[in-house]
N, CA, C and O of each residue as an XYZ file, in Angstrom:
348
protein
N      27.657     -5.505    -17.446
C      28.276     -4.639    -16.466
C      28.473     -5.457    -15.193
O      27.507     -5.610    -14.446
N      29.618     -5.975    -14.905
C      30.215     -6.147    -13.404
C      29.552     -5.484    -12.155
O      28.777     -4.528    -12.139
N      29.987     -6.140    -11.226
C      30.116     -5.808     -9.741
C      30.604     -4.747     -9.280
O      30.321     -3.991     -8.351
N      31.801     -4.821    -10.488
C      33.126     -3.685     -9.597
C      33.075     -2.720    -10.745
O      34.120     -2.096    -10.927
N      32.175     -2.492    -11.475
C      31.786     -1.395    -12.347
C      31.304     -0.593    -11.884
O      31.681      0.534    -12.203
N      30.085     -0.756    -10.766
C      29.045      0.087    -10.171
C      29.089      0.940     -9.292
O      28.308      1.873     -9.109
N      30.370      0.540     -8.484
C      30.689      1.897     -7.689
C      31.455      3.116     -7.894
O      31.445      4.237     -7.385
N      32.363      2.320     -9.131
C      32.906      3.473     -9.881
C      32.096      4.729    -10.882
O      32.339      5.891    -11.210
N      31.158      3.854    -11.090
C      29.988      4.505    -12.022
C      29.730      5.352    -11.100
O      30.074      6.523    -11.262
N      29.107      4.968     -9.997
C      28.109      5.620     -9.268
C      29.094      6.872     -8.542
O      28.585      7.982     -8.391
N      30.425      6.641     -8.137
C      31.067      7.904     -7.870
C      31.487      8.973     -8.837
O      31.620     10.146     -8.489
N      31.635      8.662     -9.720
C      32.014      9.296    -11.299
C      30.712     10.258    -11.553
O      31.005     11.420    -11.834
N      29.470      9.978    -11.502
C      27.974     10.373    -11.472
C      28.081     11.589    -10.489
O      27.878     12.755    -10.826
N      28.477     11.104     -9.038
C      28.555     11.604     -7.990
C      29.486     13.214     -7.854
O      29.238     14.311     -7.352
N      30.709     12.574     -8.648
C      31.460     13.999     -8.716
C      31.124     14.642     -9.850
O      31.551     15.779     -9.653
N      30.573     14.618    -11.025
C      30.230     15.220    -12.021
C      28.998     15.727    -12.001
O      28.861     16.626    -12.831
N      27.784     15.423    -11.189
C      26.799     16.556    -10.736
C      27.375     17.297     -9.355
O      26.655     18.238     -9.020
N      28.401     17.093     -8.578
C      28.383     18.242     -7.812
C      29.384     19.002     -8.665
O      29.156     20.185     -8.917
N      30.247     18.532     -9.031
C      31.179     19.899    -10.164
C      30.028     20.837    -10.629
O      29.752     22.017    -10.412
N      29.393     19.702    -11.453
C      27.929     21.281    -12.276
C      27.315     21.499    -11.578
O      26.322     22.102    -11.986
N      27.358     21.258    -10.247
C      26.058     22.318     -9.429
C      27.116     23.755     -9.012
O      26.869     24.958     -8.939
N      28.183     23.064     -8.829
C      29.055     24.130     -8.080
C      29.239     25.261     -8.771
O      29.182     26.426     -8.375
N      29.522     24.715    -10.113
C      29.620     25.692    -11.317
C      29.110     26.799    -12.268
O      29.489     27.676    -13.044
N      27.568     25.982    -11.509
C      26.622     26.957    -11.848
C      26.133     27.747    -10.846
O      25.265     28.565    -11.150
N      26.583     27.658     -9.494
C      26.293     28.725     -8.266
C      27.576     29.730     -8.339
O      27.562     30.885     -7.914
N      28.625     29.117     -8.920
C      29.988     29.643     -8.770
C      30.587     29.682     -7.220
O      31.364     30.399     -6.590
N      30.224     29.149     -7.106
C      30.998     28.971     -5.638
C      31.954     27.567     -6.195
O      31.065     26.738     -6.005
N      32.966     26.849     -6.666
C      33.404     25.757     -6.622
C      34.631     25.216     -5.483
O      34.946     24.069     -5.168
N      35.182     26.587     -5.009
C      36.174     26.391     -3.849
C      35.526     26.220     -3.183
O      35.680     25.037     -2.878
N      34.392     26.825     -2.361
C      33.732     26.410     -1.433
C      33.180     25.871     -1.384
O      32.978     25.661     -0.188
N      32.545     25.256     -2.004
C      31.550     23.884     -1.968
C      32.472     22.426     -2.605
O      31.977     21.303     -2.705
N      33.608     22.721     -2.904
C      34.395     21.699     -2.655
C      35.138     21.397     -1.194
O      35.721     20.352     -0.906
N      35.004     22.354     -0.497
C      35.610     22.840      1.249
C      34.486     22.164      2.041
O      34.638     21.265      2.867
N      33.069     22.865      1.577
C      31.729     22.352      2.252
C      31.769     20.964      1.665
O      31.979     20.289      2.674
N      31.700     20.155      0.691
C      31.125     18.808      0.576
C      32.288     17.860      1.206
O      32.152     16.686      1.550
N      33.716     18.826      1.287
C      34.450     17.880      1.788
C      34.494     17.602      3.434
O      35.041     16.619      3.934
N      33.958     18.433      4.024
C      33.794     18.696      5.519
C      32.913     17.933      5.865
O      33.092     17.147      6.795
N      31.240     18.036      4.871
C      30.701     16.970      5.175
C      30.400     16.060      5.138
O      29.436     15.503      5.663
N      31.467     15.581      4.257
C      31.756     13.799      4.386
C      32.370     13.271      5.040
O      32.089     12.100      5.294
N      33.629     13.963      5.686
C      34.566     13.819      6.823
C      33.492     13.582      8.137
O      33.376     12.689      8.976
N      32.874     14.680      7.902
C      31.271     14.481      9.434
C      30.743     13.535      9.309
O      30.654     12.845     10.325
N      30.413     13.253      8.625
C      29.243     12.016      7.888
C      30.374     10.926      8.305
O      29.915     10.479      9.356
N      31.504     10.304      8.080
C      32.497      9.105      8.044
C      32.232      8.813      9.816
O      31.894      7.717     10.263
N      32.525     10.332     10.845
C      32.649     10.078     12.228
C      30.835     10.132     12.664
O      30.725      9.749     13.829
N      29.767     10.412     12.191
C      28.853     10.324     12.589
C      28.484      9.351     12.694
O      27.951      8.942     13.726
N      28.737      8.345     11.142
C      28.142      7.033     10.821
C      28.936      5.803     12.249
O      28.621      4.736     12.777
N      30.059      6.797     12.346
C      31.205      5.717     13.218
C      29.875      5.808     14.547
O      28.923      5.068     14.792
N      30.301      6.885     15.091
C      29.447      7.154     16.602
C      27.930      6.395     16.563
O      27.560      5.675     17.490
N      27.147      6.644     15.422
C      25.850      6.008     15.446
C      26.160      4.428     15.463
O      25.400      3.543     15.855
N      27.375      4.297     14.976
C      27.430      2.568     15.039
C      28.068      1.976     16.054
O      28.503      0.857     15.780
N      28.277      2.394     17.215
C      28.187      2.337     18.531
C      26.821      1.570     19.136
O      26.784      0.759     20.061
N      25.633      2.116     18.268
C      23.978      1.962     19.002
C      24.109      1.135     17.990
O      24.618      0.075     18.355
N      23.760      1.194     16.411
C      23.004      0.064     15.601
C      23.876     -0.934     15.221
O      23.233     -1.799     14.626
N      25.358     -1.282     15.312
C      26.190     -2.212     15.157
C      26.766     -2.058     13.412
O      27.225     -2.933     12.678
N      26.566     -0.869     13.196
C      27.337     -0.743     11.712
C      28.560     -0.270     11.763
O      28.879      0.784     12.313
N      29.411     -1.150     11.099
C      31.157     -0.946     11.826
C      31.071      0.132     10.401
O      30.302     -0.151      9.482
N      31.831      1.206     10.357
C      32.897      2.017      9.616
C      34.147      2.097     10.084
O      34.327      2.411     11.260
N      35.207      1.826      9.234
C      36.545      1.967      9.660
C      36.940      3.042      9.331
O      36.785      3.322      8.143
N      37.578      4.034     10.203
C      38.290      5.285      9.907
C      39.730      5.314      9.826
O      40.655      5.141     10.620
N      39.570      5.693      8.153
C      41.063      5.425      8.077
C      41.295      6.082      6.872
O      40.407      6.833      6.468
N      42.743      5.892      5.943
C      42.501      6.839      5.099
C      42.037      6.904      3.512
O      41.951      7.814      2.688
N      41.746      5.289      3.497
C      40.629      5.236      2.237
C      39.194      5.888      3.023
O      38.871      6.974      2.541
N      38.649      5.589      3.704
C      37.183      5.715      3.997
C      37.502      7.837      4.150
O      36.863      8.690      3.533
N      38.388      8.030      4.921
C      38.357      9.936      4.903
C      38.566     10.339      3.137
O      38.066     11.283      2.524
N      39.444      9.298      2.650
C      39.537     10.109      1.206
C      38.533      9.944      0.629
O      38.422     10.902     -0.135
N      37.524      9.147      0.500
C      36.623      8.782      0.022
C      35.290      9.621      0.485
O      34.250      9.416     -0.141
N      35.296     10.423      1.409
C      34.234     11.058      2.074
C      34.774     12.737      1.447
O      33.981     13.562      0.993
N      36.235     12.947      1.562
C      36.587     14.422      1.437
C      36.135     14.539      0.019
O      35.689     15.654     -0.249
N      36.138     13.433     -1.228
C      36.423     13.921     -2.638
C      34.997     13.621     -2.865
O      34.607     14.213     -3.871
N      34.109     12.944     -2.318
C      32.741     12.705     -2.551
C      31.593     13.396     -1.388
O      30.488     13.896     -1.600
N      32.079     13.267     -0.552
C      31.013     14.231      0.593
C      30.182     12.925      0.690
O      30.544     11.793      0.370
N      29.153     13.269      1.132
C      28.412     12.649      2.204
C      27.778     11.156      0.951
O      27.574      9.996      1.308
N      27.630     11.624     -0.245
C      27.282      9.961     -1.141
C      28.546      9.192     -1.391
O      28.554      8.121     -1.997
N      29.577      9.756     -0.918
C      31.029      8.504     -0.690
C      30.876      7.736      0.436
O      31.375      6.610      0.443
N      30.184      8.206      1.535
C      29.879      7.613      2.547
C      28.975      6.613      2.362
O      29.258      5.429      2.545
N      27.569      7.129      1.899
C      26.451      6.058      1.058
C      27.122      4.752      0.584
O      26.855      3.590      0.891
N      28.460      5.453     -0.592
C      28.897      4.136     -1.592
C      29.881      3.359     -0.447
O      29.782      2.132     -0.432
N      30.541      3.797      0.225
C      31.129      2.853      1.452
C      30.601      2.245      2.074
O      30.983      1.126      2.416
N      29.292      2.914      2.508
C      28.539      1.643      3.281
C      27.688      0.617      2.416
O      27.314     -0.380      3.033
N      27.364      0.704      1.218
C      26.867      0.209     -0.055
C      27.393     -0.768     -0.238
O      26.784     -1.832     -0.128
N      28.642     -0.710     -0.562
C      30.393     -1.937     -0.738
C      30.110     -2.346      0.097
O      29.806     -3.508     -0.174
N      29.934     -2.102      1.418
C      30.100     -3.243      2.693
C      29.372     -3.993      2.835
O      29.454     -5.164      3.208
N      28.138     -3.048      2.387
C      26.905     -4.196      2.788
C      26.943     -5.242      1.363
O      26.463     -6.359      1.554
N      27.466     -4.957     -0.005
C      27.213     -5.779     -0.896
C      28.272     -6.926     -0.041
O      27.771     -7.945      0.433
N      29.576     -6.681      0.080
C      30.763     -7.367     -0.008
C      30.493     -7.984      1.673
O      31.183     -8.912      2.096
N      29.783     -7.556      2.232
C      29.346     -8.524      3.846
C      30.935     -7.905      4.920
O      31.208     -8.427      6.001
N      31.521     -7.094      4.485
C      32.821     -7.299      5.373
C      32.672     -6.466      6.395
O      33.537     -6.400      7.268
């Protein structure tokens, strides 16, 4: 297994236990509304906190799509990539 296997894995994981959590509360519109809101929060929080600790996030529209369709562990795997890939 590759490098560039693992984040795909790990988001694939990511959206397929929140589908079955959603599914089994039955809420899936809304907690696709809620996880997408708070990854969008999570993208500008991580930005603002990295003001103080020097962790760049770029806001833009891979890093928002990546937060709306994953919520707050798309954010995790973005900053994950960065820190593997140093950029």
């Amino acid at each position: 297994m590759g490098i560039n296997t693992v984040p795909v894995i790990y988001a694939a994981i990511c959206v397929l236990t929140l589908t079955a959590v959603m599914l089994k509360h039955k809420c899936l519109f809304r907690g696709i509304f809620a996880s997408a809101a708070q990854g969008i929060t999570a993208v500008y929080a991580v930005k603002l906190i990295g003001l103080v600790t020097g962790t760049q996030l770029a806001v833009n529209w891979y890093t928002l799509g990546t937060a709306a369709v994953l919520g707050s562990p798309g954010v995790a795997l973005i900053l994950a990539v960065q820190t593997l890939f140093n950029t």
